[in-house]
C-alpha positions as CSV (number, residue, x, y, z in Angstrom):
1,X,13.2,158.0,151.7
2,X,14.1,154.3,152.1
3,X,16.0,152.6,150.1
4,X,14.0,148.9,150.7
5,X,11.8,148.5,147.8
6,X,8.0,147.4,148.6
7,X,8.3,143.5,146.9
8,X,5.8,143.4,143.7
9,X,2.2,141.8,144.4
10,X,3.4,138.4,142.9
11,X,6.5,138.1,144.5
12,X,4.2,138.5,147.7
13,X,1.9,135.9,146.6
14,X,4.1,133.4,146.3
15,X,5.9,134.2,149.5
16,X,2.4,133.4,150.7
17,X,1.9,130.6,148.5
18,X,5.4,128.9,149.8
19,X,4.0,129.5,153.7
20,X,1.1,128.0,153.2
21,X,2.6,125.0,151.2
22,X,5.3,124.0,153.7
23,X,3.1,125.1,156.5
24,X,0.5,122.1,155.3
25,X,3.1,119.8,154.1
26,X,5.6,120.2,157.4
27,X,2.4,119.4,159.6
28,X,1.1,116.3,157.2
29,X,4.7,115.2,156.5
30,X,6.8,115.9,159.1
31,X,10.3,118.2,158.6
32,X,12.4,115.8,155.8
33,X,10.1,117.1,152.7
34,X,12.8,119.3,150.7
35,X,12.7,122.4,149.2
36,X,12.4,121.1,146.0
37,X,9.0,119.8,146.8
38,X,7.4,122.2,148.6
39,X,8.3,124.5,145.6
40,X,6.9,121.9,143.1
41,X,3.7,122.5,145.0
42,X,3.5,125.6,145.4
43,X,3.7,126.4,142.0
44,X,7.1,128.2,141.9
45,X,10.5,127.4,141.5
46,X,13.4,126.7,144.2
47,X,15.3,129.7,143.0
48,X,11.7,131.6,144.1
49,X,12.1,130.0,147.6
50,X,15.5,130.6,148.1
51,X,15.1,134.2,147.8
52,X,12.3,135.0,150.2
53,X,13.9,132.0,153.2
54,X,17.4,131.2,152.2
55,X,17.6,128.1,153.8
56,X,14.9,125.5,155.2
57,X,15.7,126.4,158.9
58,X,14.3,130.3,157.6
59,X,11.5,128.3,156.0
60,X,10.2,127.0,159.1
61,X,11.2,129.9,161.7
62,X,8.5,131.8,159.3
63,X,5.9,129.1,159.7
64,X,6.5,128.2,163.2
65,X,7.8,131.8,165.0
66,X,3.9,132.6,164.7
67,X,2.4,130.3,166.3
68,X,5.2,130.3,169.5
69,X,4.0,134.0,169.5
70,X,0.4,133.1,170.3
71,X,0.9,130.0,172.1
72,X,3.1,132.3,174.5
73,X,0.7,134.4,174.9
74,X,-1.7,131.7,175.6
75,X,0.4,130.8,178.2
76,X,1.0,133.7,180.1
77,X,-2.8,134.3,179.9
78,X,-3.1,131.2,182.0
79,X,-0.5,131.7,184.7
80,X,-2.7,135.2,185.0
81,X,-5.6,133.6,185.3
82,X,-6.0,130.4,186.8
83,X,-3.9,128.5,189.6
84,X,-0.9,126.8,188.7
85,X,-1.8,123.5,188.4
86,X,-4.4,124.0,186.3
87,X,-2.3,126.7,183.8
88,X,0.3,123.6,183.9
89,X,-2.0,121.1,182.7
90,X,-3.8,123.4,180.6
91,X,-0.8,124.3,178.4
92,X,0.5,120.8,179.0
93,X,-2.8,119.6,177.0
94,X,-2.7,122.3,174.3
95,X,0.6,122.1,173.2
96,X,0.3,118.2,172.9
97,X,-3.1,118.6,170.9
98,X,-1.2,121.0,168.9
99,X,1.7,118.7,168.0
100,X,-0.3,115.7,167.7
101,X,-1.9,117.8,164.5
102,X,1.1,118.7,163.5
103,X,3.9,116.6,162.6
104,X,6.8,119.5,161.8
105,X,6.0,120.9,165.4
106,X,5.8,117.5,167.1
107,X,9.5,116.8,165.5
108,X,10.9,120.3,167.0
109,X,9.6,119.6,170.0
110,X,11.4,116.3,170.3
111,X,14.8,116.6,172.2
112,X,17.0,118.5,169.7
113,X,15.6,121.3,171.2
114,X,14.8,123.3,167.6
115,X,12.0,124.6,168.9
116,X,13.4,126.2,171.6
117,X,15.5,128.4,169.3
118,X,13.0,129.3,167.0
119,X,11.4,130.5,169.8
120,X,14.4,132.5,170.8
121,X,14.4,133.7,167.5
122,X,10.9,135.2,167.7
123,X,11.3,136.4,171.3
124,X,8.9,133.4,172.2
125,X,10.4,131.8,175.1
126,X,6.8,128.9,175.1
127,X,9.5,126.7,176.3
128,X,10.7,128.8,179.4
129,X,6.7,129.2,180.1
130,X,6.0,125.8,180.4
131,X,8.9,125.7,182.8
132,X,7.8,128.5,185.1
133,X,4.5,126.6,185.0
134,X,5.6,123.5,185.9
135,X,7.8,125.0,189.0
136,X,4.8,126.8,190.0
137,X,2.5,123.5,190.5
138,X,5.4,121.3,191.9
139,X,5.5,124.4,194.4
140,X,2.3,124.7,194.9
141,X,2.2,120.6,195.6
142,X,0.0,119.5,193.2
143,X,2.5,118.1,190.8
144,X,5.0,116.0,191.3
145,X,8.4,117.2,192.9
146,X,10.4,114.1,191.4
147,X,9.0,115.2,187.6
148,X,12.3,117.0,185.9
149,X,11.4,119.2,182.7
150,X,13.2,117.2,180.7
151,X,10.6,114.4,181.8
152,X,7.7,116.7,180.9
153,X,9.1,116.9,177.1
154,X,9.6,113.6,177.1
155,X,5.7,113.2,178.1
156,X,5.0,115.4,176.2
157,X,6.5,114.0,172.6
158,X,5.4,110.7,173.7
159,X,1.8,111.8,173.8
160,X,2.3,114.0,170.0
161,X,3.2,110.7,168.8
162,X,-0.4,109.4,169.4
163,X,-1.7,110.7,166.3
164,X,-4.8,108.6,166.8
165,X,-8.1,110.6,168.2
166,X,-9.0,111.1,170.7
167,X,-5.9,111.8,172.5
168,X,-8.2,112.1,175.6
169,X,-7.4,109.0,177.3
170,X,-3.7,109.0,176.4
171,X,-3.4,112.8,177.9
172,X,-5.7,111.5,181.4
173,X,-3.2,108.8,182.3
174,X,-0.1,110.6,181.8
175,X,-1.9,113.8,183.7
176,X,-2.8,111.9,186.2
177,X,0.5,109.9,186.9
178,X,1.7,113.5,187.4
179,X,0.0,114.5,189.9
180,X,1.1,114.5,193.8
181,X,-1.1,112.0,195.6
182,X,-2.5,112.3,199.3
């Protein structure tokens, strides 16, 4: 028999409850909202949000880890399945539409490189990906040779920052000035 105790139904809601709260306010508000506040608004108190994520960073590894998961898988799913430049451009695209929805994840993805560990964390390496994917369609000569990674997350943050629709335009310049021309 184990000795971890099932937690009681309402200590599990309002685990869920505090997700869904910071989840919402980290993408409206960006990372600075404390504790305090998302447990104001989620109905419970700080002492409740301490003991299910012990400190903000646990906060957001639980809100985040998921969604490095299946944006991961996202991306392997395109190196399978379509050429590399297009996989490159095509996660390129969906991770910027992804932070320019979300402030919290547009503010990891800046050049602290947060979200990198998180991802480590949750043995989602979306960073690495992106990195293989790039290689692939400078290799393949389709992108640019002279384009470091570092530039592509720099792009790449630039274009989150639009937070104006449609990002369209924004993401056809900067795709096109990385392409290899002939």
């Amino acid at each position: 028999m184990s000795d971890e105790r099932v937690p009681r139904a309402d200590a599990r809601r309002n685990r869920a409850r505090v997700l869904e709260v910071a989840a919402e306010v980290f993408a409206t508000e960006g990372l600075s909202v404390p504790v305090h506040e998302i447990a104001r608004r989620a109905g419970v108190g700080t002492g409740t949000v301490s003991r299910h994520f012990p400190t903000k960073e646990d906060l957001l590894t639980a809100i985040v880890s998921a969604r490095l998961v299946k944006l991961t898988a996202e991306a392997d799913e395109l190196a399978r399945r379509e050429d590399p430049v297009t996989a490159f451009f095509a996660l390129f695209t969906a991770l910027v539409r992804e932070g320019a929805a979300d402030c919290g994840l547009a503010e990891l993805a800046g050049a602290d490189r947060r979200l990198d560990a998180i991802g480590e964390r949750a043995g989602a390496d979306l960073c690495g990906r992106l990195h293989e994917l790039l290689a692939a369609a400078q290799k393949s000569g389709d992108v640019r040779a002279d384009v470091s990674y570092a530039d592509i997350r720099a792009l790449m943050s630039a274009c989150m920052a639009r937070k104006e629709d449609p990002l369209g335009p924004i993401l056809a310049v900067v795709t096109d000035g990385l392409r290899t021309r002939s």
